[in-house]
Backbone bond lengths (Angstrom), bond angles and torsions (degrees), N, CA, C in turn:
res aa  C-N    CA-C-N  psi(-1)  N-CA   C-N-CA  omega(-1)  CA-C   N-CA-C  phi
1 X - - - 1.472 - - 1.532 108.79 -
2 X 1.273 110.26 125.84 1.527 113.69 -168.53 2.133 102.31 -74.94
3 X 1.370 93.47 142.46 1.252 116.81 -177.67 1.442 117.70 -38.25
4 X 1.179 160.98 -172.14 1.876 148.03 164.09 1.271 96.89 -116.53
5 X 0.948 105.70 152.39 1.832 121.36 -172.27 1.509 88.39 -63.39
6 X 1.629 105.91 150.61 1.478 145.60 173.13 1.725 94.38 -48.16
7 X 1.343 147.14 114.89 1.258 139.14 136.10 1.880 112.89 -55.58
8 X 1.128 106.72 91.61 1.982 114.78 168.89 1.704 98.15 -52.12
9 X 1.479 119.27 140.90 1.338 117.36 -172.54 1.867 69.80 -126.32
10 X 1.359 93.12 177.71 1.497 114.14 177.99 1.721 95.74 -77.71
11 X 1.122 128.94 -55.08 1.503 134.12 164.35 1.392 116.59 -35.93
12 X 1.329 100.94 -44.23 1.718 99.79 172.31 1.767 111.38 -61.40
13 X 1.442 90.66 -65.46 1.572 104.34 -167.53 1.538 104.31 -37.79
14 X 0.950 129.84 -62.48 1.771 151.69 -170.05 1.392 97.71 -51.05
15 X 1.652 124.07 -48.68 1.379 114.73 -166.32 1.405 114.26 -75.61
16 X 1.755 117.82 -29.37 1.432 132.80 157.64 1.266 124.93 -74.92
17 X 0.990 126.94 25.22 1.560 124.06 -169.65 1.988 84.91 -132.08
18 X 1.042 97.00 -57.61 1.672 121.71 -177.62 1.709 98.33 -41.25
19 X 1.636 113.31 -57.31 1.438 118.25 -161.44 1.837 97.16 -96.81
20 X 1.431 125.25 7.05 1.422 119.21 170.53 2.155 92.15 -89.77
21 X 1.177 95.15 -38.70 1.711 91.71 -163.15 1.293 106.48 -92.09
22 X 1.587 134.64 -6.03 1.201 104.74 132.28 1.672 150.94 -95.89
23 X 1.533 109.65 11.07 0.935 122.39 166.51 1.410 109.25 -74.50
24 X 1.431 140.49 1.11 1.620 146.03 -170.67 1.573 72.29 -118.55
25 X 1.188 129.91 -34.19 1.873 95.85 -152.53 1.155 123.30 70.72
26 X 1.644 103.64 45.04 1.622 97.83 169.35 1.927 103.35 -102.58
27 X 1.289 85.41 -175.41 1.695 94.56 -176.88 1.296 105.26 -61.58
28 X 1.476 108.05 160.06 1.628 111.32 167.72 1.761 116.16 21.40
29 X 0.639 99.00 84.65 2.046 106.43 -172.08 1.699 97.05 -60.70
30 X 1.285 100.86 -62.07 1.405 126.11 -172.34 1.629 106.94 -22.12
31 X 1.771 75.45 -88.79 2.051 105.19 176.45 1.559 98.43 -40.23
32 X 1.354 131.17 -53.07 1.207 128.86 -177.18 1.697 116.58 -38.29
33 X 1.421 95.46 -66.68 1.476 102.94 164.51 1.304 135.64 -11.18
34 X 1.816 83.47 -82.62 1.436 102.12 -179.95 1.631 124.66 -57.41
35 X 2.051 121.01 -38.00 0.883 121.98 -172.44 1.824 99.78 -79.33
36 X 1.136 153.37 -17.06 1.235 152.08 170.28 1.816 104.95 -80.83
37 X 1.269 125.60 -23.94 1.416 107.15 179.48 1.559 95.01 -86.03
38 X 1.498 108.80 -65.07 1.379 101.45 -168.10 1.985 121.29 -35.64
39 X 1.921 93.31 -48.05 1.676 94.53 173.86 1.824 114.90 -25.60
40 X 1.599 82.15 -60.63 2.106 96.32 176.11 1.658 104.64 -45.30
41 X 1.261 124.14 -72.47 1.227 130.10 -162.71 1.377 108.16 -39.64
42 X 1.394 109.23 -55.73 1.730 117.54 -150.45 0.866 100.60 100.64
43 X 1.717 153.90 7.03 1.577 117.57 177.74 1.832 100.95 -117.82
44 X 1.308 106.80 -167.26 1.462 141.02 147.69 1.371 103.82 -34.15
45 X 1.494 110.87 131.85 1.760 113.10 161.10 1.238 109.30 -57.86
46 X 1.849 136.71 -43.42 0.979 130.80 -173.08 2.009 123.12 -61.36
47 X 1.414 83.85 -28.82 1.649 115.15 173.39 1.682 104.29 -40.62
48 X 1.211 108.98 -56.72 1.331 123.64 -159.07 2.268 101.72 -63.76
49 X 1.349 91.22 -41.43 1.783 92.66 168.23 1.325 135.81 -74.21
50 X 1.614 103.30 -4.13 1.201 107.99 -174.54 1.721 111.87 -120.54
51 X 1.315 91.25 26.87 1.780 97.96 174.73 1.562 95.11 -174.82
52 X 1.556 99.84 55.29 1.523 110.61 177.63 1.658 117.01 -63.27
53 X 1.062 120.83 -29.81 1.718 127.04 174.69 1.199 103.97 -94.91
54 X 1.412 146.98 29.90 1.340 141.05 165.77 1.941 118.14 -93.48
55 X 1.597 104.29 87.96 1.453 112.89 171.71 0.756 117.74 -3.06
56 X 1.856 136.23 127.35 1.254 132.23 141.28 1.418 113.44 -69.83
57 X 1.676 103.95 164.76 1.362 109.70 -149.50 1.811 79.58 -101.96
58 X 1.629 120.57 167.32 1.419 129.86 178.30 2.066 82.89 -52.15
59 X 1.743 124.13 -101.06 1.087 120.47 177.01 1.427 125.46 1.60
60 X 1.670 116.73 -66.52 1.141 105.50 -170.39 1.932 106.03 -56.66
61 X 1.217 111.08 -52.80 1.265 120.20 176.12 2.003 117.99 -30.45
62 X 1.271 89.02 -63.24 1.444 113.26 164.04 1.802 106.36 -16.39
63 X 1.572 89.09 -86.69 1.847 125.03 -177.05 1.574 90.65 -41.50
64 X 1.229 126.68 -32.80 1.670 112.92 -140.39 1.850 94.20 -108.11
65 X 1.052 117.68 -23.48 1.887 138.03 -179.25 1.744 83.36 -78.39
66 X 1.376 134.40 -37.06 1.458 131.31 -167.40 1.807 93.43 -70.23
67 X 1.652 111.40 -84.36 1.140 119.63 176.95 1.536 133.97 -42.76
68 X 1.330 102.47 -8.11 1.809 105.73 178.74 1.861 94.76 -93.53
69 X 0.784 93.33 -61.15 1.980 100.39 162.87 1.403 106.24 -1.33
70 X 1.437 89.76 -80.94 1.674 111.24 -167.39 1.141 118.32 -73.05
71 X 0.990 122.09 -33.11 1.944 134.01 168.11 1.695 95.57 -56.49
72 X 1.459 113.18 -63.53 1.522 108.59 -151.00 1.886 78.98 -75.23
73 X 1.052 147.62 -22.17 1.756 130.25 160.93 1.508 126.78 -73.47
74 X 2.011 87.07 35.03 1.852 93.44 -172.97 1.483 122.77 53.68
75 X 1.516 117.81 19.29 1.888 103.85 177.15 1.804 97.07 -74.65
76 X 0.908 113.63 156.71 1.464 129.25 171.77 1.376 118.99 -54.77
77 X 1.371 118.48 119.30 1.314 91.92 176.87 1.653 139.92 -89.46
78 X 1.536 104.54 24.31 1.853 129.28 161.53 1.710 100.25 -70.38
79 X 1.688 89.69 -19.40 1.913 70.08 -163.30 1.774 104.03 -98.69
80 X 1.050 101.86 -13.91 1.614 96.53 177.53 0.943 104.89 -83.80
81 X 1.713 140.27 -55.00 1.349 122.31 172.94 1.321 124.56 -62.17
82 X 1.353 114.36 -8.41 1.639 114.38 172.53 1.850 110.06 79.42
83 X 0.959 112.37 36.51 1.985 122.13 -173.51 1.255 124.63 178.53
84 X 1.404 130.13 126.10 1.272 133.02 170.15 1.585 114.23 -105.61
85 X 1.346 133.84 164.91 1.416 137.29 162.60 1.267 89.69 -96.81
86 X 1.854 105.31 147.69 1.206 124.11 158.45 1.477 109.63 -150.51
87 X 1.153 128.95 134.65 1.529 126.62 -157.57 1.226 124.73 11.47
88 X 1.451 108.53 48.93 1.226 109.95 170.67 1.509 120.28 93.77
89 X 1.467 96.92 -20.96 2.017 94.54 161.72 1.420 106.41 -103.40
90 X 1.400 106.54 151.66 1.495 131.77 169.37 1.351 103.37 -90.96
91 X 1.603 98.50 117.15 1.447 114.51 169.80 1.425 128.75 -118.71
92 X 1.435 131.04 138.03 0.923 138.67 -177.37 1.948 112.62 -56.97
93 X 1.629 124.74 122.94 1.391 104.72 -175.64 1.713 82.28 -152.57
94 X 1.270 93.57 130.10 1.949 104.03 151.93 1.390 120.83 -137.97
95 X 1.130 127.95 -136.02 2.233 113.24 -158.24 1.631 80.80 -93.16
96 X 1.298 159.65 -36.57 1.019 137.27 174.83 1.355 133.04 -44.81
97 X 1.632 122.28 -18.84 1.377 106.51 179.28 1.968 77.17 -142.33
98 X 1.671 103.62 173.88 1.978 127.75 -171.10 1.175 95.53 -55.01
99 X 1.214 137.03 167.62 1.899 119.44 145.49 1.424 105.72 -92.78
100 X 1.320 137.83 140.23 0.824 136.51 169.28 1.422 132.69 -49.06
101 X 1.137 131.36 110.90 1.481 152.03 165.06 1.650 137.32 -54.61
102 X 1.214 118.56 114.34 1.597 95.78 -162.07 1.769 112.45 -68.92
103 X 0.977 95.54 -14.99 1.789 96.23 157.86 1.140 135.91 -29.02
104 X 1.159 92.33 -66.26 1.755 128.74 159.49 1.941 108.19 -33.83
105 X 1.188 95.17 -56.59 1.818 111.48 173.32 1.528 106.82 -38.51
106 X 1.276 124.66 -41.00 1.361 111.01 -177.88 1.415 114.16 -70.44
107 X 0.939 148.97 -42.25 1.539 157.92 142.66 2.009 106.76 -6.71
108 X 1.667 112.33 -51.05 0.920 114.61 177.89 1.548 108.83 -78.35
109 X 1.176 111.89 -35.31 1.506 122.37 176.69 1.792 116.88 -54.27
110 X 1.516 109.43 -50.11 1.629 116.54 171.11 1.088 106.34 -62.76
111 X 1.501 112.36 -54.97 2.217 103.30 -177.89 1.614 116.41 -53.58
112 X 1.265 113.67 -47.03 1.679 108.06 -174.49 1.376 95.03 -75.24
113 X 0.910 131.66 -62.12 2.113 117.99 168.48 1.136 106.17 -24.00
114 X 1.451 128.18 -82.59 1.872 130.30 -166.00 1.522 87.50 -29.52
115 X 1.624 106.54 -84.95 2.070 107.40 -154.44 1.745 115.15 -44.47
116 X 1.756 96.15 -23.03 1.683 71.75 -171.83 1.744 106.13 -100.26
117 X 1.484 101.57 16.20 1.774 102.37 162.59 1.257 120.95 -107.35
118 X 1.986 94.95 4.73 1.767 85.40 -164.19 1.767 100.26 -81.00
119 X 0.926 122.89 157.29 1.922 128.15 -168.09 1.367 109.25 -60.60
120 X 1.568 112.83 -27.86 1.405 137.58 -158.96 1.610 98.65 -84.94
121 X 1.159 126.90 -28.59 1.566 128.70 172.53 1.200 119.53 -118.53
122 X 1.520 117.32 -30.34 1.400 101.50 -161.80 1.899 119.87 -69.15
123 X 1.639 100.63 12.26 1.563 109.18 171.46 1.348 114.86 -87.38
124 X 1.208 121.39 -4.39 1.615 130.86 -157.93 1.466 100.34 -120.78
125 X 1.470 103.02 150.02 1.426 100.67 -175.27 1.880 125.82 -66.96
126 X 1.261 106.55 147.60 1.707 108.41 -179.48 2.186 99.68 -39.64
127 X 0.666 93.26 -23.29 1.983 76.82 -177.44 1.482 106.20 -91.68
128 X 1.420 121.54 0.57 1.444 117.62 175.77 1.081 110.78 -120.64
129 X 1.618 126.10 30.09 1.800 125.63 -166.85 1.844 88.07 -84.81
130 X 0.762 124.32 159.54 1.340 146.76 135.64 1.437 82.65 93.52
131 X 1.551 147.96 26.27 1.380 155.52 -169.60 1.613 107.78 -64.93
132 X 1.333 138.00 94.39 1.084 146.21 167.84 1.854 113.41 95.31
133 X 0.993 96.83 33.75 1.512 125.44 167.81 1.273 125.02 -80.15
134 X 1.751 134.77 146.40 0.981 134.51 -165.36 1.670 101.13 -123.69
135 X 1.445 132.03 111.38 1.467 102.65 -157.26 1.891 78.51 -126.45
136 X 1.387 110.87 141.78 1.629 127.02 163.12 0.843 117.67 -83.64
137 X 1.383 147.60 121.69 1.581 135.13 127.48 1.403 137.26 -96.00
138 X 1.133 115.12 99.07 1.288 129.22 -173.18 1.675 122.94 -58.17
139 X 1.184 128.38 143.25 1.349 128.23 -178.83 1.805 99.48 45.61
140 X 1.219 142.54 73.49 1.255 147.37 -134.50 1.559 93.43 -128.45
141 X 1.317 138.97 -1.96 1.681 142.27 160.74 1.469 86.29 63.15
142 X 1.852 89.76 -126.62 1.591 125.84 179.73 1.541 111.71 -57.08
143 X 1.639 99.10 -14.07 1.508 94.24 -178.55 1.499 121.46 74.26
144 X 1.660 109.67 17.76 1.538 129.62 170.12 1.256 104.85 -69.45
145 X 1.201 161.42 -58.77 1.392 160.88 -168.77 1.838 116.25 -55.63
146 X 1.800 90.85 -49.67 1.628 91.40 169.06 1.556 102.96 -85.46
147 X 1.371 146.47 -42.34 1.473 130.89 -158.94 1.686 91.67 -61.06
148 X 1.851 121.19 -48.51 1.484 80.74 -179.17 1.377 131.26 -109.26
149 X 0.980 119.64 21.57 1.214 121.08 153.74 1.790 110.66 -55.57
150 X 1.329 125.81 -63.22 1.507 123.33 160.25 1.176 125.01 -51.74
151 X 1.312 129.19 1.58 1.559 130.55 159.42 1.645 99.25 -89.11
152 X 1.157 129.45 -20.39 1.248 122.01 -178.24 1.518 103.70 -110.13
153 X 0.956 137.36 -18.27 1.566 134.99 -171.81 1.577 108.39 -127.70
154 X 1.445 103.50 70.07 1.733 106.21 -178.32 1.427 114.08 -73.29
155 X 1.029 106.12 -2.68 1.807 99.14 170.11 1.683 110.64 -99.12
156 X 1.001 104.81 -5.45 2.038 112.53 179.25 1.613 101.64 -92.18
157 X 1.538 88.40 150.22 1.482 103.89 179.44 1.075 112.38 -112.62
158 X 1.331 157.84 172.39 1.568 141.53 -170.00 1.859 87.79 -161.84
159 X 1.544 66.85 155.98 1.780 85.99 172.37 1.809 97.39 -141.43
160 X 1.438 110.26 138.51 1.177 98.65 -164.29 2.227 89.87 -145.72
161 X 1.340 85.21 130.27 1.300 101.37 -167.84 1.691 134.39 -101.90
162 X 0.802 132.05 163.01 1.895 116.48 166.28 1.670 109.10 167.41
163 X 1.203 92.33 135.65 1.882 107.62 178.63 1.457 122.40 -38.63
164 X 1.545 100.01 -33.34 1.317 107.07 -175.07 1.545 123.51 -94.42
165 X 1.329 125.94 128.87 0.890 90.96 -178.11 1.754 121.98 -111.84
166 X 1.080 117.10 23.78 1.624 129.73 143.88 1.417 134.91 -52.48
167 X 1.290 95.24 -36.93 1.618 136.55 165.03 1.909 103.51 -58.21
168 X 1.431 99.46 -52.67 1.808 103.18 -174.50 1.368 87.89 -81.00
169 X 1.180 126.37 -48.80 1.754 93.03 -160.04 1.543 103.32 -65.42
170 X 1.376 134.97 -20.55 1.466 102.07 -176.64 1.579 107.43 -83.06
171 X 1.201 101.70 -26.62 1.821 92.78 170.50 1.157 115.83 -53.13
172 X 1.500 119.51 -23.67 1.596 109.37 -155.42 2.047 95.07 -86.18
173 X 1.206 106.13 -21.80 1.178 135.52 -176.79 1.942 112.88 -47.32
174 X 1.594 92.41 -64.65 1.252 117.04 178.78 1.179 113.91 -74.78
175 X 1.368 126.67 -54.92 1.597 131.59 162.44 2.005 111.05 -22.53
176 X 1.768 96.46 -57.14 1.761 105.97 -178.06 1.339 114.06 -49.35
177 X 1.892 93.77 -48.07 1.483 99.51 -157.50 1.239 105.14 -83.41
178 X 1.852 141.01 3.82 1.249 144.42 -162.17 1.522 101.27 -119.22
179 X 1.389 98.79 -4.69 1.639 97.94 -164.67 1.797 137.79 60.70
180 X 1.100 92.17 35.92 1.671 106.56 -165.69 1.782 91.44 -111.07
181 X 0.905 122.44 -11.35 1.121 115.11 -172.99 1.310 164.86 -16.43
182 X 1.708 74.31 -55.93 2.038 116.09 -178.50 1.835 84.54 -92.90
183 X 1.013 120.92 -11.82 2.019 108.12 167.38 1.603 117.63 -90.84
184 X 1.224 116.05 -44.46 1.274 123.59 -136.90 1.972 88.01 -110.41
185 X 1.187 121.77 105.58 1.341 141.83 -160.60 1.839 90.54 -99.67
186 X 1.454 108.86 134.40 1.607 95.38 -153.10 2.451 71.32 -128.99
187 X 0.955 125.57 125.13 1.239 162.75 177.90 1.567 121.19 -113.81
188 X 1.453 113.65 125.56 1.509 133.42 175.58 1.575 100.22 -85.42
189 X 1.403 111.25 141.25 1.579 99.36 159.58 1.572 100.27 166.64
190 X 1.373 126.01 178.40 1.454 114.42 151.00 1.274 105.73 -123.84
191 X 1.363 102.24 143.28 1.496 143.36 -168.28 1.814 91.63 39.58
192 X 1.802 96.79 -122.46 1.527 100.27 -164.48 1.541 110.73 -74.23
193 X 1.434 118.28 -15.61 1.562 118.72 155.04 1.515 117.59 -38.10
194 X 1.613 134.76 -18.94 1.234 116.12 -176.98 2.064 104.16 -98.63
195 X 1.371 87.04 -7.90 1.379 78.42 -179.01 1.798 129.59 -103.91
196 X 1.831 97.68 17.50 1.412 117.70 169.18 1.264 103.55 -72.22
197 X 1.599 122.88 -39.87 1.388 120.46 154.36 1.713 139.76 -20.70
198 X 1.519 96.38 -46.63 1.402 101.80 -163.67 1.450 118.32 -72.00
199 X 1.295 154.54 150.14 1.832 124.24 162.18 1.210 128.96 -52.04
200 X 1.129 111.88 -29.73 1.288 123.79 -165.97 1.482 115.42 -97.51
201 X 1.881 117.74 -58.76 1.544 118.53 -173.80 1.282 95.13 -69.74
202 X 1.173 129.74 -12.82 1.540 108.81 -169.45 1.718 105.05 -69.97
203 X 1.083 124.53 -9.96 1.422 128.53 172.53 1.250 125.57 -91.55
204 X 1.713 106.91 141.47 1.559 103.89 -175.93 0.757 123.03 -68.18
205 X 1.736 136.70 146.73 1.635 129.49 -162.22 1.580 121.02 63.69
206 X 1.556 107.31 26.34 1.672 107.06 -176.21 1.516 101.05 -90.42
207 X 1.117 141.99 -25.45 1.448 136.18 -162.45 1.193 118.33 -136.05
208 X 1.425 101.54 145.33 1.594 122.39 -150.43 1.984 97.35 -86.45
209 X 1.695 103.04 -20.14 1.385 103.17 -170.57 1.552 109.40 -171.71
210 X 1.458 124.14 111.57 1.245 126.04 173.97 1.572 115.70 -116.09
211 X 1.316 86.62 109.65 1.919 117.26 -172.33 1.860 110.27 -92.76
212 X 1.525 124.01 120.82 0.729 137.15 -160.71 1.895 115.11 -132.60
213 X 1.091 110.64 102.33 1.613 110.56 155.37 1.592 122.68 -95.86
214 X 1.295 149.65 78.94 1.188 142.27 -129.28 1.678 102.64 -123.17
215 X 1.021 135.20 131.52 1.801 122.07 177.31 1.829 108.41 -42.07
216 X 0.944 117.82 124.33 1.302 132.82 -178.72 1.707 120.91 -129.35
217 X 1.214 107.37 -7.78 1.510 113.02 170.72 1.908 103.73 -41.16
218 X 1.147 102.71 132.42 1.504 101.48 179.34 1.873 90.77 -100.41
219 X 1.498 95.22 160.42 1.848 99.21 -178.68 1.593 112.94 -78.31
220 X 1.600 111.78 -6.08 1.710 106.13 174.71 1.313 87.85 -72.27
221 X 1.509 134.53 -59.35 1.062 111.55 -159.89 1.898 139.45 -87.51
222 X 1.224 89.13 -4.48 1.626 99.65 -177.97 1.306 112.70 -58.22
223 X 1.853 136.69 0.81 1.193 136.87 -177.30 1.842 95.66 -89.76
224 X 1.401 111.83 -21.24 1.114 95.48 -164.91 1.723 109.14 -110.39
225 X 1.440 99.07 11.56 2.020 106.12 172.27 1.366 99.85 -70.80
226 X 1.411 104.68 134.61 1.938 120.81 149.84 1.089 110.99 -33.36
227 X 1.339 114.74 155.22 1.611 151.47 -155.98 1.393 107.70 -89.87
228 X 1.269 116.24 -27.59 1.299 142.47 -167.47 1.362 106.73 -75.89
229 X 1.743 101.29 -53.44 1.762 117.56 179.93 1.198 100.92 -88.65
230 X 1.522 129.88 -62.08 1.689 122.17 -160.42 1.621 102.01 -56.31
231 X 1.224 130.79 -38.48 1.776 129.69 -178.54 1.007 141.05 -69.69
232 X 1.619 80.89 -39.80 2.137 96.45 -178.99 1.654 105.94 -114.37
233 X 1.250 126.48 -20.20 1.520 90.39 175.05 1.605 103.00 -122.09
234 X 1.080 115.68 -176.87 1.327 129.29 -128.57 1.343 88.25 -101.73
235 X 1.845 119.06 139.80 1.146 139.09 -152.54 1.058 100.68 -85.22
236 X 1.501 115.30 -56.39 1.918 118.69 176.93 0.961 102.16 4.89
237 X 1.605 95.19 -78.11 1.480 131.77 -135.68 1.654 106.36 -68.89
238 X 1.627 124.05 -16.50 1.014 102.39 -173.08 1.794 105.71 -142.97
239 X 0.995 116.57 19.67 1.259 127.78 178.55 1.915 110.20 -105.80
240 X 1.622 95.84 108.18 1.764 83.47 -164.78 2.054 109.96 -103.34
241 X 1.547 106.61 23.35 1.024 111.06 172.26 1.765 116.72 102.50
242 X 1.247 124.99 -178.62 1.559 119.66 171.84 1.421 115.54 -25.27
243 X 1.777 100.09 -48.54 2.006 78.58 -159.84 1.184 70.84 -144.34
244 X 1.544 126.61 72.31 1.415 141.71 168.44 1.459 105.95 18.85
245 X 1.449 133.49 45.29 1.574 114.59 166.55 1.637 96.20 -146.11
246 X 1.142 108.39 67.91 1.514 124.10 164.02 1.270 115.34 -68.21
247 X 1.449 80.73 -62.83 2.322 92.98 176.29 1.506 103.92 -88.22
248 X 1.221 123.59 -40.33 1.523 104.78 -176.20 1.372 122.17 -59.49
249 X 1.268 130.59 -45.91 1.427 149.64 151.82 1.511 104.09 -5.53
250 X 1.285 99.97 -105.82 1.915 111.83 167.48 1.736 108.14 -27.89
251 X 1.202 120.53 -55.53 1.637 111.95 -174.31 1.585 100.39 -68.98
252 X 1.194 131.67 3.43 2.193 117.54 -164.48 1.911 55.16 -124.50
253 X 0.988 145.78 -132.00 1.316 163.15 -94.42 1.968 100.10 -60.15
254 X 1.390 111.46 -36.60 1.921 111.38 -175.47 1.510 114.72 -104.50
255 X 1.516 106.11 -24.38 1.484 107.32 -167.56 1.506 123.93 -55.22
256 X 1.796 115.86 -46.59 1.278 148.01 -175.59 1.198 107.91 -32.43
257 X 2.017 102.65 -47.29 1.726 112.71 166.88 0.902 136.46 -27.26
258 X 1.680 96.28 -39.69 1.687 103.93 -162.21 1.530 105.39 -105.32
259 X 1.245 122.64 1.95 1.578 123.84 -168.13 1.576 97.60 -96.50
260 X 1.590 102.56 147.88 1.550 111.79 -176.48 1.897 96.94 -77.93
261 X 1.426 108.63 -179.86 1.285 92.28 170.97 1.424 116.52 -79.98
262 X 0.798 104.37 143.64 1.854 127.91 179.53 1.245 114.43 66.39
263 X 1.704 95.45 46.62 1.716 109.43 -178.66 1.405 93.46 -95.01
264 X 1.123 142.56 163.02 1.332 169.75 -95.11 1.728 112.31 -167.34
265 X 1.517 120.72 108.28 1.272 112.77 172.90 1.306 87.26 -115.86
266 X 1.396 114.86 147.14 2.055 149.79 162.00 1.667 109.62 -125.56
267 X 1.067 102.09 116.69 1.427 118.42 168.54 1.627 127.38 -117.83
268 X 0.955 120.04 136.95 1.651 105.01 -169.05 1.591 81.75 -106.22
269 X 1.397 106.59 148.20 1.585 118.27 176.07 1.710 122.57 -140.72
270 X 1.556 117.31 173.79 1.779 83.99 170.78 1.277 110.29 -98.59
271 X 1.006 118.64 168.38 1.405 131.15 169.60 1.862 117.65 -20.09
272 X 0.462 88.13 -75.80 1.922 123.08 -163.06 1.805 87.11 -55.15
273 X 1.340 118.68 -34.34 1.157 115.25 -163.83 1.291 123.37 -113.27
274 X 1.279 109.83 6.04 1.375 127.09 163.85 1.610 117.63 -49.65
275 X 0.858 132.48 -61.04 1.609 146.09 174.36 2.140 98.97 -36.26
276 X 1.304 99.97 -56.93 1.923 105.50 159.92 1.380 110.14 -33.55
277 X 1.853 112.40 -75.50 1.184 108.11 -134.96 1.943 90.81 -87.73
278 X 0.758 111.55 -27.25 1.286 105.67 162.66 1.745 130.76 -53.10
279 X 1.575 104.65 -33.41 1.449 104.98 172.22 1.849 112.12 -71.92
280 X 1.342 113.57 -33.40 1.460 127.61 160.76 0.949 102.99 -46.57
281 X 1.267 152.39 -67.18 1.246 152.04 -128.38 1.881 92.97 -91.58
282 X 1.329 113.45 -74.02 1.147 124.91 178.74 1.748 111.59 -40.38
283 X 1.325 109.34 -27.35 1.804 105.67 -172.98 1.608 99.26 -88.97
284 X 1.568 126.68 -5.68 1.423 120.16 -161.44 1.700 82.89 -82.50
285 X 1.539 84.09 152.89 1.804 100.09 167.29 1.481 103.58 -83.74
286 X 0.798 150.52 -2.57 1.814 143.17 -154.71 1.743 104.68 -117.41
287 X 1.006 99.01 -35.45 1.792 118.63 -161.66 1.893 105.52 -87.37
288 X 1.124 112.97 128.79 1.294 115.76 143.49 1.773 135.93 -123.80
289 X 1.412 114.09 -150.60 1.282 112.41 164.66 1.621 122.68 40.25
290 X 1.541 116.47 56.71 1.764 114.05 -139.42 1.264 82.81 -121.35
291 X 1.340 112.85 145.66 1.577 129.35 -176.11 1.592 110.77 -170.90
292 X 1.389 92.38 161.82 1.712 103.26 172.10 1.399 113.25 -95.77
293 X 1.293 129.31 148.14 1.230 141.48 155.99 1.865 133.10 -105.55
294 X 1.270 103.53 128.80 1.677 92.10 -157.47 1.722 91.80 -84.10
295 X 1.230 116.61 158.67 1.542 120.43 166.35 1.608 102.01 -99.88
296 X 1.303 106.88 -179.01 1.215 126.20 -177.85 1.732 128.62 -54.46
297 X 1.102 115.63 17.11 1.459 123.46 168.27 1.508 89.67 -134.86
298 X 0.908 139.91 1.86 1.621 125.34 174.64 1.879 126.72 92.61
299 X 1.460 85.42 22.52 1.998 104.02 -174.48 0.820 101.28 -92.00
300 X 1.131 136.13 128.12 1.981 125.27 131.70 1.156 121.24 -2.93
301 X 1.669 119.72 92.69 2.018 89.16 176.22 1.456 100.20 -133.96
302 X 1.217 126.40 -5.69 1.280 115.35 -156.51 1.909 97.12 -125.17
303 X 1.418 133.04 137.39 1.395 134.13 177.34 1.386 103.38 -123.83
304 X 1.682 102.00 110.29 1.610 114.67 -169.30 1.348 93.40 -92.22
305 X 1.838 131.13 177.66 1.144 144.00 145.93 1.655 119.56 169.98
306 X 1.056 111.22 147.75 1.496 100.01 -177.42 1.722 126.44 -133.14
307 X 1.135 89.11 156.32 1.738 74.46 -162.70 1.644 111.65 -75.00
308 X 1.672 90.97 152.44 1.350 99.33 172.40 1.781 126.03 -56.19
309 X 1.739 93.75 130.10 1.728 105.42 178.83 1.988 89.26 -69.28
């Protein structure tokens, strides 16, 4: 009498999913695991430990033989579950726009610092910082940099921009589904070209703060990006030319224009090239107070400065 089919427990699934992704040597095998079964399930990662012997269904099984596929062929795993965290909001992201990076987080980290040191707010309560403010975000993807910055600055209005426009519809997406909406003014264009558009940024001295994550991959190094990034997401977005400051360049050399005094420029940059965009910054007549900021592994990534009052 032939044997009865294998019952898959959630314990099972996790321990085979776990020992397929580290035999590839991908990142975090584990977390991998867990965030592709649970996706299947519907629940909580924690969910998954607390009803560790609970059968997978044939389907779920099905769904989950699909997503190990594509994981172990390096797809991302933001893009199979369809969402990334970024300060704390869940955002919608697939191969059309970067996934957001906590790197990236420092950028949000310098802007809510500037407003609540600038003299002009820091008397007013934390729900009125940035209160009648005009804030940019340039090359704006998923639109993670402006959605939270407007979860933290409910009196700021944002205009948030990018070349692509596959790129805007999922921002426009996340903006709906985050409720930022009626703030955060979502614009086609490249770089400060989308914001000749606007009534307002299109004028010099219109904004209180222009925040920038821009493709900056330099071409020495793009031989040596993961399989994960160079394949599945989108090159635009992260290739910033010879010596990666194609877009950063133009945003440190025109932006300053548009900042009020002691408005606030953030640039995300690569590593290696920080020591550049910093000498830019320092040679502009408009700009002072110019420095690097390390992100969350301890790199150079972010080039603060603000224009002269």
């Amino acid at each position: 009498m032939p044997a009865p089919p294998k019952t898959w427990t959630t314990r099972d699934l996790l321990a085979w999913m776990t020992k397929a992704f580290e035999e590839k040597d991908l990142d975090s095998p584990r977390r991998l695991a867990e965030e592709l079964l649970a996706h299947v399930v519907g629940c909580e990662r924690l969910r998954l430990y607390m009803d560790a012997d609970r059968p997978a269904s044939e389907l779920e099984r099905s769904q989950l033989r699909d997503l190990v596929k594509r994981a172990l062929a390096h797809e991302p795993v933001q893009y199979l579950i369809g969402h990334e965290s970024f300060y704390g909001v869940k955002l919608r992201v697939d191969p059309r726009v970067l996934i957001p990076r906590p790197s990236t987080q420092t950028i949000v980290d310098a802007t809510l610092a500037h407003f609540k040191a600038d003299p002009r707010v820091s008397s007013v309560r934390d729900s009125d910082a940035g209160a009648g403010s005009l804030i940019a975000d340039v090359c704006t993807g998923s639109g993670c940099v402006a959605i939270a910055l407007a979860k933290h600055l409910p009196g700021a209005r944002f205009v948030a921009t990018d070349v692509s426009a596959d790129a805007l519809a999922v921002a426009r997406e996340n903006c709906e589904a985050i409720g930022v909406d009626d703030r955060v003014e979502v614009l086609e264009g490249d770089l400060l070209a989308a914001l000749d558009t606007h009534p307002v940024a299109k004028n010099a001295g219109s904004l209180a703060a222009l925040v920038s994550n821009p493709p900056y991959i330099p071409d020495d190094e793009w031989a040596d990006v993961e399989p994960n990034v160079k394949d599945h997401e989108p090159t635009r977005a992260l290739r910033g030319g010879p010596d990666g400051m194609d877009l950063a360049r133009p945003l440190i050399e025109q932006a300053p224009e548009r900042l009020t005094p002691g408005g606030l420029l953030a640039i995300e940059i690569a590593a290696a090239r920080a020591p550049d965009a910093l000498e830019l910054a320092r040679n502009h007549a408009l700009l002072e107070g110019e420095k690097i900021l390390k992100d969350s592994d301890g790199l150079d990534r972010v080039l603060v400065a603000t224009r002269k009052r």
